[in-house]
N, C-alpha and C positions, 0 to 999 in steps of 0.2 A: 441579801446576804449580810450576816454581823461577821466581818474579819477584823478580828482582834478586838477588845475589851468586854466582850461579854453584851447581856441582855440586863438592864439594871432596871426593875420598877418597882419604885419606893412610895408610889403617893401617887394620887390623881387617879383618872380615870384612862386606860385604855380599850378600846375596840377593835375589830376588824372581821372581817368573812374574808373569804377565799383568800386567806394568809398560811403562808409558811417562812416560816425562820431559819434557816441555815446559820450555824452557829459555826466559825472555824476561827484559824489563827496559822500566821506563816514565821517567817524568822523576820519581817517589817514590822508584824502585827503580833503580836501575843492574842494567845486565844486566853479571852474569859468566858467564865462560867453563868449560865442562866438565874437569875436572881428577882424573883417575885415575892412580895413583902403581905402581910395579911393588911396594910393601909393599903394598899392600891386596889382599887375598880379594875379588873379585868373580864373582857369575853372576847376570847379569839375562838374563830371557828376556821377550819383548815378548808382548802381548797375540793369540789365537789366535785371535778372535772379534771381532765389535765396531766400530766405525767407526774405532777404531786399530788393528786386526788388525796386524800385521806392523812395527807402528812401536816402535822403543827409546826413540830419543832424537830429541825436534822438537824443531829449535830456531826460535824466532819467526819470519814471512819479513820481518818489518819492521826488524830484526836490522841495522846495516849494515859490508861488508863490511871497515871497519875499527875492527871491534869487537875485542877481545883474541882471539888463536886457542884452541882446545879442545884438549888434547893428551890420547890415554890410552895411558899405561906399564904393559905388561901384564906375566905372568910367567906360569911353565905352567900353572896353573890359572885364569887369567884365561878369563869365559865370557862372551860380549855376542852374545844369538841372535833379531837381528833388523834393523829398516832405523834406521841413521845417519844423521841429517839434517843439517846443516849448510848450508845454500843459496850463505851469502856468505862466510864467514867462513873460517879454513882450519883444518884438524883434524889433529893429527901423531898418530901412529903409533908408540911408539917402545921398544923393548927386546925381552927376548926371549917366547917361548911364542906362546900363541895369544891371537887375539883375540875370536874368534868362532866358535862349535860348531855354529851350523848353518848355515842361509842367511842370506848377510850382505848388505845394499844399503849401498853409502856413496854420497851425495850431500853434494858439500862445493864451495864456493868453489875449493879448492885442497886436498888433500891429500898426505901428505909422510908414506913410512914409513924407519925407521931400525930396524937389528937385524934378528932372526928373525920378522918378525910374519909370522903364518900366519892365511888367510883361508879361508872354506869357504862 
């Protein structure tokens, strides 16, 4: 669980499988926004079992829809292989490569892509 300041990856390499992120924020904790940079190495694969099977990224539904938007900047090896949640909020899209390597669900308030993003 991220409560309060957000998902920030600006650089380096990140991994993982059977991951999900829970994204919230209370009146202790401000919720931030998810933030993927086209410099970082990403490949998160969601969980294949389990009462979050198929989930990447939840983010809270208490969430409200003018909360700062989640944006993720991918590049060609960017991997995100699983469901997007975002309910209210809106979620950009934006550079080139892929975004997603296997089956991808996006549920967003709004969503908005820019550049080559490729979905699967």
């Amino acid at each position: 669980m991220i409560q309060g300041g957000g998902l920030n990856l600006s650089g380096g390499t990140a991994t993982g499988s059977g991951v999900t992120f829970y994204v919230t924020g209370n009146g202790t904790h401000a919720y931030g926004p998810v933030a993927i940079t086209a410099a970082a190495q990403v490949n998160f694969t969601a969980p294949s079992s389990g009462a979050l099977s198929g989930m990447l990224i939840f983010q809270a539904r208490s969430i409200a829809a003018s909360m700062p938007a989640s944006s993720i900047d991918g590049n060609g090896s960017t991997q995100l292989n699983g469901t997007i949640y975002f309910p209210k909020t809106k979620l950009t899209f934006n550079g080139g490569g892929s975004r997603a390597g296997g089956p991808t669900v996006i549920v967003a308030g709004k969503v908005a892509f820019a550049g080559s993003t490729t979905l699967h």
